[in-house]
Structure formats: C-alpha cells, structure tokens
C-alpha positions as CSV (number, residue, x, y, z in Angstrom):
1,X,-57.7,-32.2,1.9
2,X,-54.0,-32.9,2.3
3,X,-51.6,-31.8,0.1
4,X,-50.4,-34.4,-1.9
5,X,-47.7,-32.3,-4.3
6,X,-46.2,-30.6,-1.2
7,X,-45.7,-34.0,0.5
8,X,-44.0,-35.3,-2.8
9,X,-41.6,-32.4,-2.8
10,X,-40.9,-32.9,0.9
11,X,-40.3,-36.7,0.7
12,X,-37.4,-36.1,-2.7
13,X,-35.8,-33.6,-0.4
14,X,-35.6,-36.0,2.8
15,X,-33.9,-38.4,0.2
16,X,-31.6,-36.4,-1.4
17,X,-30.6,-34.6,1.5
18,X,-27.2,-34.7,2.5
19,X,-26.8,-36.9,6.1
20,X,-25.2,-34.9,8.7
21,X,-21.2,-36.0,8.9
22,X,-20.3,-36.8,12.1
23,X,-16.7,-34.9,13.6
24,X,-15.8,-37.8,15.8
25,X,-16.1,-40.7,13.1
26,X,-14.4,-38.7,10.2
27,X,-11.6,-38.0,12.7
28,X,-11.4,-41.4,13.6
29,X,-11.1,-43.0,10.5
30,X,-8.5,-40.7,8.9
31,X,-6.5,-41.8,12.1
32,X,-7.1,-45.5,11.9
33,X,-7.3,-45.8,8.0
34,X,-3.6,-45.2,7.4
35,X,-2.7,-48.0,10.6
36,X,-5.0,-51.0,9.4
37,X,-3.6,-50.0,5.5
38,X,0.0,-49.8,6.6
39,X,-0.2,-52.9,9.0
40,X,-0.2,-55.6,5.6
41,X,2.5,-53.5,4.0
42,X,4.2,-53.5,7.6
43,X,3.7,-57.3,7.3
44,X,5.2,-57.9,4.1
45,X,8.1,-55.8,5.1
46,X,8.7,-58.1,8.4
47,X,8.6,-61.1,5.9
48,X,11.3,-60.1,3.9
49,X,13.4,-58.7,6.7
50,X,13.0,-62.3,8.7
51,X,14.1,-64.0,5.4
52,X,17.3,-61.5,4.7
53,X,17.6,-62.0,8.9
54,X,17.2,-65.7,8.6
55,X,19.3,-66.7,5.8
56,X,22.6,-64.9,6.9
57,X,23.7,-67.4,9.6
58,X,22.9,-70.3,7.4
59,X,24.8,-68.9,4.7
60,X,28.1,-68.2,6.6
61,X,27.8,-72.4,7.8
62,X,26.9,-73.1,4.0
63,X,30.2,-71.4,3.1
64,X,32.0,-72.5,5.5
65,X,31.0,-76.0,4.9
66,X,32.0,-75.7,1.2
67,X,35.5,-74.1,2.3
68,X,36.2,-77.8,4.2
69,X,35.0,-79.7,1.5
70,X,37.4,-77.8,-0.7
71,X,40.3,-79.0,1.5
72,X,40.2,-82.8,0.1
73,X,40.1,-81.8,-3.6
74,X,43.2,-83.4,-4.3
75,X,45.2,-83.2,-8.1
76,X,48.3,-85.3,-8.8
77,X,49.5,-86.3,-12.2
78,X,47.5,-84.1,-13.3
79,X,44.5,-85.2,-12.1
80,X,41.7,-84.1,-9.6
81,X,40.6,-86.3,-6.7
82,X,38.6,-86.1,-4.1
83,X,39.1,-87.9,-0.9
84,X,36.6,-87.3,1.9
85,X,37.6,-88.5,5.7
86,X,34.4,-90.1,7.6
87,X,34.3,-86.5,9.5
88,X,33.6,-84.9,6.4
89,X,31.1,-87.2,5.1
90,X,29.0,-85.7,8.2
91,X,28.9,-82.7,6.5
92,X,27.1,-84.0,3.5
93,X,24.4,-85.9,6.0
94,X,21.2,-85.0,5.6
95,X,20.1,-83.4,8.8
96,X,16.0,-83.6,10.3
97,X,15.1,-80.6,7.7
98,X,17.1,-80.0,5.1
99,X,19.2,-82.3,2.4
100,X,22.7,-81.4,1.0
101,X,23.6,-81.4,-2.2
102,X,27.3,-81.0,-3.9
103,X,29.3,-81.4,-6.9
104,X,33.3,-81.1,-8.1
105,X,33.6,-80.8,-11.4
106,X,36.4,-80.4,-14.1
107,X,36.3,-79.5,-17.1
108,X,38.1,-82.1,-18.9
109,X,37.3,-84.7,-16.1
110,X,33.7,-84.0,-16.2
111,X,31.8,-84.3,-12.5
112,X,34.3,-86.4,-10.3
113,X,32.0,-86.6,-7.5
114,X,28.3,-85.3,-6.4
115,X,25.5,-85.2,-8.1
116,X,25.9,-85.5,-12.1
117,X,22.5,-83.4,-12.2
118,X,23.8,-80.1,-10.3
119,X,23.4,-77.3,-12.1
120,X,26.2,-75.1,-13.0
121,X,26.3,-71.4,-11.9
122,X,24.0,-68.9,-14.6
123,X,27.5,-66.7,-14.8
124,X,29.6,-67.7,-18.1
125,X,32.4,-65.3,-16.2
126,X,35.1,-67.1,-14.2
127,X,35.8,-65.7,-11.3
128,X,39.4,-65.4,-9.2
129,X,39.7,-68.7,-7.8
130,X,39.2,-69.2,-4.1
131,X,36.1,-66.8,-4.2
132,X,33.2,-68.1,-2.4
133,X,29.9,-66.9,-4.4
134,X,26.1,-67.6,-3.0
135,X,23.2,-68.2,-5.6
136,X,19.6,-69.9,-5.5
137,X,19.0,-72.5,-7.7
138,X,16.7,-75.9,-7.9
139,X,17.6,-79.4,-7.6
140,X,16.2,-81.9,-8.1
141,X,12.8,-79.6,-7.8
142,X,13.8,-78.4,-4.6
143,X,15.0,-74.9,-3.9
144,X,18.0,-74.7,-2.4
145,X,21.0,-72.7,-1.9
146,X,24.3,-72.7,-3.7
147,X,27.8,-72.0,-2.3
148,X,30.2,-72.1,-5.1
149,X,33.9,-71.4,-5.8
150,X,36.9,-72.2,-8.4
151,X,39.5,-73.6,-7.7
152,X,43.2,-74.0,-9.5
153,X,45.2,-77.1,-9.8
154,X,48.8,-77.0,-8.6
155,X,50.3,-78.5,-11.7
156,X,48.2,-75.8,-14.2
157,X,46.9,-72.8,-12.1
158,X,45.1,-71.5,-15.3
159,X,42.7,-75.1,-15.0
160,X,40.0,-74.4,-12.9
161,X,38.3,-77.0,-11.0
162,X,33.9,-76.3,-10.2
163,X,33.3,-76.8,-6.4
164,X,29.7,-76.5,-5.5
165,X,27.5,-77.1,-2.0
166,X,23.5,-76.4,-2.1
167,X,21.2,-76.9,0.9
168,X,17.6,-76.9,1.3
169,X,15.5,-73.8,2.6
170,X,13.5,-75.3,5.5
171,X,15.5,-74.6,8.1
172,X,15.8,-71.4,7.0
173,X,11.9,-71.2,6.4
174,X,11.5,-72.4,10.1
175,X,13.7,-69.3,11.3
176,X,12.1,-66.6,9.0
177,X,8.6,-68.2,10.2
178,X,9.4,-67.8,14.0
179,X,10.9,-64.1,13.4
180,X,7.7,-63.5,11.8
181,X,5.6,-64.9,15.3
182,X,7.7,-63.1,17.5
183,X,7.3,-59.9,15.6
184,X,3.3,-60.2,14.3
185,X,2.2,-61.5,17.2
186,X,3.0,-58.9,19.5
187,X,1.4,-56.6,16.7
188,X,-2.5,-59.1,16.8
189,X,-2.4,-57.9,20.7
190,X,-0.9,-54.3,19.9
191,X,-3.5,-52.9,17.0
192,X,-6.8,-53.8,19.2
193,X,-5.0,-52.0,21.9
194,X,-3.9,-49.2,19.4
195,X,-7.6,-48.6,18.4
196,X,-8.6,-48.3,21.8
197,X,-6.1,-45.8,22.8
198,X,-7.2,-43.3,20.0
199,X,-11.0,-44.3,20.6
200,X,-10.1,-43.2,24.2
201,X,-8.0,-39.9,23.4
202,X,-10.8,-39.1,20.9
203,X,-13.0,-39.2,23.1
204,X,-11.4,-37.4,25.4
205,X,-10.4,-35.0,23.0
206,X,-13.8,-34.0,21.8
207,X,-15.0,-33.7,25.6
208,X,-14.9,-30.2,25.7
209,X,-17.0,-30.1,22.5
210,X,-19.6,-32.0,24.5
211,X,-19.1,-29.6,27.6
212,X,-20.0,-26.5,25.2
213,X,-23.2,-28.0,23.7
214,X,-24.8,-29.4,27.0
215,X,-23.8,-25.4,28.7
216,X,-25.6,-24.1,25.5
217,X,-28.5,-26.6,26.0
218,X,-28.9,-25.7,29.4
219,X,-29.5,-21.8,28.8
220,X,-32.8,-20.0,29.0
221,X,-34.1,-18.7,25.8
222,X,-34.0,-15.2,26.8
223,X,-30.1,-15.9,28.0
224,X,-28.2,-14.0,25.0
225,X,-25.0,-13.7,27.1
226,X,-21.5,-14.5,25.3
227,X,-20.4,-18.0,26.4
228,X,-17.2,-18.5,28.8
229,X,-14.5,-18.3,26.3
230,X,-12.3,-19.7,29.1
231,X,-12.9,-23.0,29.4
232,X,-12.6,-23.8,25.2
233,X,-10.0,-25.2,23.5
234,X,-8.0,-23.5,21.0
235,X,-9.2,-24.6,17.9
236,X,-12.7,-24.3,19.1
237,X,-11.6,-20.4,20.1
238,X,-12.4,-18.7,16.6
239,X,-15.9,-21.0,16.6
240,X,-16.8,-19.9,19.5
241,X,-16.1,-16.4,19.4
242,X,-18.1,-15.8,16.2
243,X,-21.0,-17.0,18.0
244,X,-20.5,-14.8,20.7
245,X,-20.3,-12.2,18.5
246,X,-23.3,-13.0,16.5
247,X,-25.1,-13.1,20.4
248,X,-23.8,-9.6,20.9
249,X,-25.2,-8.5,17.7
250,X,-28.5,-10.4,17.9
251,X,-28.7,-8.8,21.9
252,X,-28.5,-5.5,20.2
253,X,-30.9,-5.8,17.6
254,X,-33.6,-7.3,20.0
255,X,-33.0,-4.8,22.4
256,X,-33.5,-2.0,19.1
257,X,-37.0,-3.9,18.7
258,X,-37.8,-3.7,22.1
259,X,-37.2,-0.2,22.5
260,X,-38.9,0.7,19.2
261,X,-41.8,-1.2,20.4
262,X,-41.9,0.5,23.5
263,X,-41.5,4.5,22.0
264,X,-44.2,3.3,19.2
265,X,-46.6,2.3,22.1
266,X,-45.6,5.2,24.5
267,X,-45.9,7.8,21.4
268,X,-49.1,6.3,19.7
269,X,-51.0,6.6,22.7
270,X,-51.1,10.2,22.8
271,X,-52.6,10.6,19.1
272,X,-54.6,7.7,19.3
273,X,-56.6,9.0,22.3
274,X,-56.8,12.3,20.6
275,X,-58.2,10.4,17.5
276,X,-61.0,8.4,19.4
277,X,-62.0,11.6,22.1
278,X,-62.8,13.5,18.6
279,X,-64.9,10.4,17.2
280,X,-66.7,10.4,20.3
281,X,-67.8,14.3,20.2
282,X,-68.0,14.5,16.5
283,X,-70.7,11.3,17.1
284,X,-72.1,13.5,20.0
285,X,-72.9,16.7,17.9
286,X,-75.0,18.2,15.3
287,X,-73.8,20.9,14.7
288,X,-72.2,20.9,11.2
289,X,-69.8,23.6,12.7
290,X,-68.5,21.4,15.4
291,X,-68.4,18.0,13.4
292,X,-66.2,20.0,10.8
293,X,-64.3,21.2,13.9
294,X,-63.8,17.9,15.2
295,X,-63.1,16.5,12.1
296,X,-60.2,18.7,11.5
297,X,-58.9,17.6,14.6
298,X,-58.8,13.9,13.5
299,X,-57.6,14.8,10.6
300,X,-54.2,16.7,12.2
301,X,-53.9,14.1,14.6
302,X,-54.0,11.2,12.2
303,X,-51.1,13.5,10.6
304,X,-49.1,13.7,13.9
305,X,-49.6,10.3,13.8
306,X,-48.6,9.4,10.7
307,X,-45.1,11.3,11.2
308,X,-44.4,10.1,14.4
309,X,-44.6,6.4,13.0
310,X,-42.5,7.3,9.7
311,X,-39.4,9.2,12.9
312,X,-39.9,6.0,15.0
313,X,-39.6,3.9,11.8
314,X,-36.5,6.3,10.5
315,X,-34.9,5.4,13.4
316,X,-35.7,2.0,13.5
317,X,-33.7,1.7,10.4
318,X,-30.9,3.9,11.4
319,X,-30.0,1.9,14.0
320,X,-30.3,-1.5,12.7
321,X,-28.4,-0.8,9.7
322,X,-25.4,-1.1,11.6
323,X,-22.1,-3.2,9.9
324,X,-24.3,-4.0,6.8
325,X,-25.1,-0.7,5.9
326,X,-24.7,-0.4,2.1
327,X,-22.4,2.3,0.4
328,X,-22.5,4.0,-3.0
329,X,-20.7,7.1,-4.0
330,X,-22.6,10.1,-3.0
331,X,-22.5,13.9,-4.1
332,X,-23.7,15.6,-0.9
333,X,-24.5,18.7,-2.9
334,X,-26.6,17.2,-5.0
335,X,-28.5,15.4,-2.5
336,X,-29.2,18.3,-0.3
337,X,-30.3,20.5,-3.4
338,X,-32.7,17.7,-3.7
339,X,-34.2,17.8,-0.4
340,X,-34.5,21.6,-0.6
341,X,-36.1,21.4,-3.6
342,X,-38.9,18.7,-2.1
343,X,-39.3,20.8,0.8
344,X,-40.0,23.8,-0.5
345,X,-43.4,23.4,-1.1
346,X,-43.6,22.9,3.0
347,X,-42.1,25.9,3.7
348,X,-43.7,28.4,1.8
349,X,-46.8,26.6,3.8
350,X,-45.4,27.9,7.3
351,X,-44.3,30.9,5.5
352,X,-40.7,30.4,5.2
353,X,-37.9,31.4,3.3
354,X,-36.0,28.5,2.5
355,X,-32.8,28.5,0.5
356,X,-29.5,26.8,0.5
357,X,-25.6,28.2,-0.2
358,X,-23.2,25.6,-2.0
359,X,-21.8,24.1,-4.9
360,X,-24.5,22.8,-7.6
361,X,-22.2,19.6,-7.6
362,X,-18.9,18.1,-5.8
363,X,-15.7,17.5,-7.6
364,X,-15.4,14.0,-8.4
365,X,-12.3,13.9,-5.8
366,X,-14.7,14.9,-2.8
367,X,-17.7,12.3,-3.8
368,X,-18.1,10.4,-0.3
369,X,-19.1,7.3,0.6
370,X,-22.2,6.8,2.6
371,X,-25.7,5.2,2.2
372,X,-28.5,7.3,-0.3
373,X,-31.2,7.0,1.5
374,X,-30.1,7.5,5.5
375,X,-28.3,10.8,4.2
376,X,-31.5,12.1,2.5
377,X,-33.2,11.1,5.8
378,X,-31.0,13.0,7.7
379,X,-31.1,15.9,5.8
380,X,-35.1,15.9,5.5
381,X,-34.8,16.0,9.7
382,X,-32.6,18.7,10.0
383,X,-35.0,20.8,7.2
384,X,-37.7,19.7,9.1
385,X,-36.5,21.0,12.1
386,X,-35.4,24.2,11.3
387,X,-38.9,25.2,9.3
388,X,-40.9,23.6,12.2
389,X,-39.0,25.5,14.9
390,X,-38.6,29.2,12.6
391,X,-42.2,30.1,12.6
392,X,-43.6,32.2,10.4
393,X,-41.7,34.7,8.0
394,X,-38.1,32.4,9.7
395,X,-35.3,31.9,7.7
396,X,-33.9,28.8,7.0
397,X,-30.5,27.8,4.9
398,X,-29.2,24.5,4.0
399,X,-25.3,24.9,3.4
400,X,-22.8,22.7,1.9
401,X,-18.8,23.2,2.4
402,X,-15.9,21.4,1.5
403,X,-12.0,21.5,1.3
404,X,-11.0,20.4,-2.0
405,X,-7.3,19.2,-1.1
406,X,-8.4,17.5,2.9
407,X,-11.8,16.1,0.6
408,X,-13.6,17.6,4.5
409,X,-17.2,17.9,3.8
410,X,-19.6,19.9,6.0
411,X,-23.8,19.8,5.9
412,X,-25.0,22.9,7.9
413,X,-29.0,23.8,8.5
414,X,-29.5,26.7,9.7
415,X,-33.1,28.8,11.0
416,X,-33.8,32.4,12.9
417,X,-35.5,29.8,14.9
418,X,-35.2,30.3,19.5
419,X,-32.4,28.2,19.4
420,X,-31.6,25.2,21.7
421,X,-29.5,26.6,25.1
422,X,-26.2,25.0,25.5
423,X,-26.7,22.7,28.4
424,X,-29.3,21.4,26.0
425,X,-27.7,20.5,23.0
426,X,-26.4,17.3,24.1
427,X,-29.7,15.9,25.2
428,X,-31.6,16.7,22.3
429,X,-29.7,13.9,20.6
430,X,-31.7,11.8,22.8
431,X,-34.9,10.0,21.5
432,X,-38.5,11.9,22.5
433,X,-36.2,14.7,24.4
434,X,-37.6,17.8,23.8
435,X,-36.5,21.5,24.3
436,X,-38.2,23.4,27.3
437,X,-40.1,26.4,26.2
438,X,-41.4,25.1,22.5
439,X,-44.7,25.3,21.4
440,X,-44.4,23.0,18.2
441,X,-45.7,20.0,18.1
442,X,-42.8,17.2,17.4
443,X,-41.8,13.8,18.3
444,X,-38.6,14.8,20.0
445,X,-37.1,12.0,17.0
446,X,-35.6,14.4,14.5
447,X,-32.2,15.6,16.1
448,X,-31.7,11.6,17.4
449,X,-32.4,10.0,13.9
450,X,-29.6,13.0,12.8
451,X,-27.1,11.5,15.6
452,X,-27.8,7.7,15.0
453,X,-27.3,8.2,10.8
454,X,-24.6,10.7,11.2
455,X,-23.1,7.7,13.6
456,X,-23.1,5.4,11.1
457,X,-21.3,7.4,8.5
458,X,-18.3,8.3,11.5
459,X,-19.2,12.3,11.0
460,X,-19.8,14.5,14.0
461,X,-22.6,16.4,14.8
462,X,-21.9,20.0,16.4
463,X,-24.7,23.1,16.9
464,X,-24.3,26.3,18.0
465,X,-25.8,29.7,17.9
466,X,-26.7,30.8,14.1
467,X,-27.0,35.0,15.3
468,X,-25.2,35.6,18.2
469,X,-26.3,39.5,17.8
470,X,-30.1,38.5,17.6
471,X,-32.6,38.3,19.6
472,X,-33.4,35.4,18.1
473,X,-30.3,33.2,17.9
474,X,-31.6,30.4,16.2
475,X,-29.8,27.3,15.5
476,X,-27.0,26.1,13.3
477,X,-26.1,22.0,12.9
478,X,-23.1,21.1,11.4
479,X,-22.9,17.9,10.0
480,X,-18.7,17.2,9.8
481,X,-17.7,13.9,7.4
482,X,-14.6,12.8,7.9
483,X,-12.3,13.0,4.8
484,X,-12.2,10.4,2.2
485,X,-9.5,8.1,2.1
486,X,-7.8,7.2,-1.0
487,X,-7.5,3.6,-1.7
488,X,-3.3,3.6,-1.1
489,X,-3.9,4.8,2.6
C-alpha cells in the first residue's frame, strides 16, 4: 500500500526547494545588466550633448546677425531710427526651417520697428550697453531663441535703446537630431555585438570549468587520485584543492576499512575454527568429562575472540580519528590511577602484583590536552601487556612523571616480564607482529593501537630494558607528551 503521507512530504519539499543557480547566467547578467541600464541614461546624455553641440554655431550666426542689424539703428534730434538696406532685409527672411523675429524698442518711443508683441528680456537689470546676451523665449507660440543687447544714443548715452533678434529651433532640432543618428546608430549595431562578445568570452571563460567536470565524469569509481591541479585556473585553484584533499582523506579512510576488514577476517578465522572444531567433538562425545572439557574450550576461544574484535575495533578507531579527534583537558594521573584501579581485579587473577608510582593528581599548569577515551585505551594496552607477558607472581608498575616548569609528561608501564630484544622493538608497533619465543596468547594489536593513539596526541613512544641486572629484563614503555603550549606561543 503506498505511502501516501511520505509522498506528500516529498512533493512540499520538491516545491519549496531552492532551484539550482546557474554560474554562467548569474555572471552574465551582472555583466550585461549595468550595459542595457546605462545605454538609456547614455542616450539621454547624447541628447543633451547634440543640443549644447547643436545650438552653438547657430548662436554665434544669431549674434552676429543681431550685431548688423544694430548697425542701422540710427538717432538724430534725439530720436531713434531705423533704416534697413535691401541686404539687410535678407537677414530678417524667413529661410526653408526657421522664421526670424526682431524688435527695437525705446523707452519713450515705444517699439520703432519689429514685432509689437516681442517679449522683453525676464532681467529688470540693465546691462553695459553693447553686450550681446542669449535667452529662450516664445513667440507667437513658437520657441525660439533670443539675441539681445542695449544700446546708447549718441545725444544721451544714459538712454538706452532694446535691440532684440529671436529664431526658431528647427534647424537647430534637425542638427541635434542627426548628431543623435550618427551617434545611436552606431550604438543599435554595437550593443548586439557587445552581447555577443561577453556571451563568447564567457563561454570561453568558463571552459575550463567544463574541462574539470567532463575529466571527473570520466573517472572510474574506484579512481580516488587527486585531480591535475595543472591545468585549472586560478580561481578554481583553492576549489579544487579542497577536493583533492577531501580524495586524499577519503583514500585513507577506505584504505583503513579495507585493511580492518582484511585483519578482522584473517584474525577471526583462527578462533572461529577453534569454536566450530569444539562444537563438533563436544556433539561427538558422551562423556560429561570431555563435553565439559570441550566446552571450556569454546568458552576461552569465544574470549580470544571477543578481545581480538574489541583490539581490531581499538584500532579501527585510533586510526580514523585522525584531524577530528576531539580534545578535553586531561589529568594523566588521574586517568591512569583509574585504569590501575579497573585492572586490578585482572591481575591478582594471573597472580600479579600490580601498582603504580605518581602523583594522585597533576597541577592544573601540567593538565594536557588529548582525547579521554584513546588515552584510557592506550593505557589499558600497555597494562594489558605487561600482566599478560609477566606471568605469574610478575611485577608490574604504571608510573606517571612530569616537569612542573617544561609542563613534560611521561606514562611509563613497566613488568619483570622476558622483555622484547632490541632489533624487535620497532616491529612490534606493527599490527599482528608478535615477539619470537612467547607463549601467551595475543593479537599482536596492543603495542600498535599504543603507537597509532600515542600518534595522534604527537608523543613518542620509546622501550627499553626495565632490569638490566636481571635475568629477567622485562620491559619498560615510555609514553613522552610533548609540553603544553601556552595560549601566547
């Protein structure tokens, strides 16, 4: 019967999931935003540009054209005339485009000649006579534009006489309107080409991108090699390299599974065996003797069994812990006072005398930093060890030392145990290595987990002879931790 409720929940979160955002279009439209909302502003800018551009030269003819009229304003007996020549009546033609407008006025005359309806300049200021001035203005409901200047008669140079020229704006209109063509519509042909180019370099740009994806697509699964680092661009450079160093981590941890696989199968099989062989006989007899014999014999092989899982699964963890292996602060004297008190019981099993040397607790300023549970499993090991490998009546002493000014810490096990002979020391730190010439059963796992965890915590692991005068050397593992740094270093 299908699921109705899950269905529901899937279907919300396929609506309200947030659509993948693709690099190429965001890119794209930050760089072609900005152009297509700057090409109108560009285009009103041109406009008034052209029309600044356009009016100038029209202007200078307007003034100049009001400068000759200005030459047949003529005052005698005190009055103001104005006689235009047939040449200058051309001026005041109206031309295909624009008209012409113009005006002398006085003020006690009134308007001489021109238009009676031209309107005076907005300014109640006189200016110094023989200025030329430029204004827009209406006449007549047209807009035109005004050249004006004041002039002074000869017989009272404080009477000034209004001269006044306006024109049309077509032809100025026409010239603004053809700038504007020959600059926009280079610009209609230009932006399509613009977008092209950056859809082009974009492209292009992001090629390398597409290069990287189809070499990942193209690798086997089992292919955890770091990519080629040599062919990527810059930016993609830090990208890239965390993946390769995700790769490197994620090679290592499969390769940790794989070997723990391999050691659980390879030291499994042994007890296993043992396990079924006794089944098989204890099934076989009926003697109550020999079942009780042969169920004793399960029994300490499921045991062996059981501890060799718990060392391959100690070391398991030791070694994936790796960069993410949390930290508390730790008082190594308490701890190992712990794990000689919860092995004591086991040693006065085999017989052993089992004590340990050392503060009851570390100053506060040699606390160290390390993880709880890898140290205790340490420790347990190296107990383990040294009251598996003493026999009966041994001797074995957990020590703790420390500097209280360097903040050096040292974990040392000790046992009356045979010893392990030089040239052997380093390979007992090897998984499922085991020392020639022991009878004791072991996993060859104890010393290794105490390398891998001590590792992880940067201390150094050193053994050497415990009685040098004995017969009996036994063994003594130092466990060295590197000072603590304070928080200024």
């Amino acid at each position: 019967m299908p699921d109705h409720k899950q269905d529901s929940h899937r279907i919300t979160f396929g609506l309200f999931q947030r659509e993948q955002r693709s690099l190429f279009g965001e890119i794209l439209d930050w760089m072609l935003t900005p152009l297509l909302l700057l090409w109108p502003l560009s285009l009103a800018l041109t406009w008034f540009v052209a029309q600044s551009i356009a009016s100038k030269p029209f202007d200078r003819a307007l003034e100049f054209n009001l400068q000759a009229l200005t030459q047949f304003v003529v005052t005698k007996d005190d009055k103001v005339s104005f006689n235009l020549t047939p040449q200058a009546r051309d001026l005041l033609k109206a031309d295909d485009s624009d008209l012409v407008y113009y005006q002398l006025r006085d003020a006690r005359q009134g308007v001489i000649s021109g238009e009676a309806d031209f309107p005076p300049p907005p300014d109640t200021s006189v200016p110094a006579a023989g200025r030329v001035l430029l204004r827009d203005d209406e006449v007549r409901g047209d807009e035109v534009r005004v050249a004006y200047t004041w002039l002074a008669r000869h017989s009272d140079p404080s009477q000034l006489v209004l001269m006044q020229v306006a024109e049309t704006k077509g032809k100025r209109s026409t010239l603004a309107t053809e700038i504007i063509k020959g600059v926009m519509v280079p610009q209609f042909v230009i932006l399509p080409l613009a977008v092209l180019l950056v859809w082009l370099a974009l492209v292009r740009g992001i090629r390398p991108l597409s290069d990287l994806e189809q070499k990942i697509r193209a690798r086997k699964p089992d292919d955890l090699s770091p990519i080629e680092e040599s062919f990527i661009p810059q930016e993609v450079a830090p990208l890239v390299s965390s993946i390769n160093d995700l790769l490197t981590r994620l090679t290592a941890s499969l390769t940790t599974q794989k070997r723990f696989l391999a050691d659980a199968a390879h030291q499994l099989k042994t007890p296993l065996a043992g396990l079924r062989m006794q089944a098989e006989l204890a099934q076989r007899e009926s003697n109550p003797q020999e079942i009780r014999s042969s169920l004793q014999q399960i029994a300490h092989s499921s045991t062996r069994a059981t501890h060799t899982v718990n060392q391959l699964l100690a070391l398991a963890r030791a070694e994936t812990t790796g960069r993410t292996l949390p930290t508390a602060q730790i008082d190594l004297a308490q701890l190992v006072t712990g794990v000689v008190r919860d092995s004591v019981p086991r040693a006065l099993e085999h017989g052993i005398d089992l004590g340990y040397e050392g503060p009851d607790e570390m100053p506060e300023i040699c606390l160290m930093d390390g993880n709880p549970t890898l140290l205790q499993e340490m420790t347990r090991n190296l107990v383990d060890n040294a009251i598996n490998y003493s026999g009966r009546g041994g001797v074995v002493t957990a020590r703790v030392l420390f500097d209280r000014f360097s903040g050096v810490q040292i974990l040392q096990v000790e046992d009356n145990g045979p010893g392990i002979p030089e040239n052997e020391r380093e390979l007992v730190l090897q998984p499922f290595y085991r020392a020639l010439g022991t009878n004791v059963d072991g996993s060859g796992l104890g010393l290794a987990i105490v390398h891998e965890i001590a590792q992880q915590h940067g201390a150094l692991v050193m053994m050497e002879d415990a009685h040098a005068e004995s017969q009996r050397r036994g063994l003594r593992v130092s466990i060295r931790f590197a000072a603590r740094r304070s928080p200024d270093e």
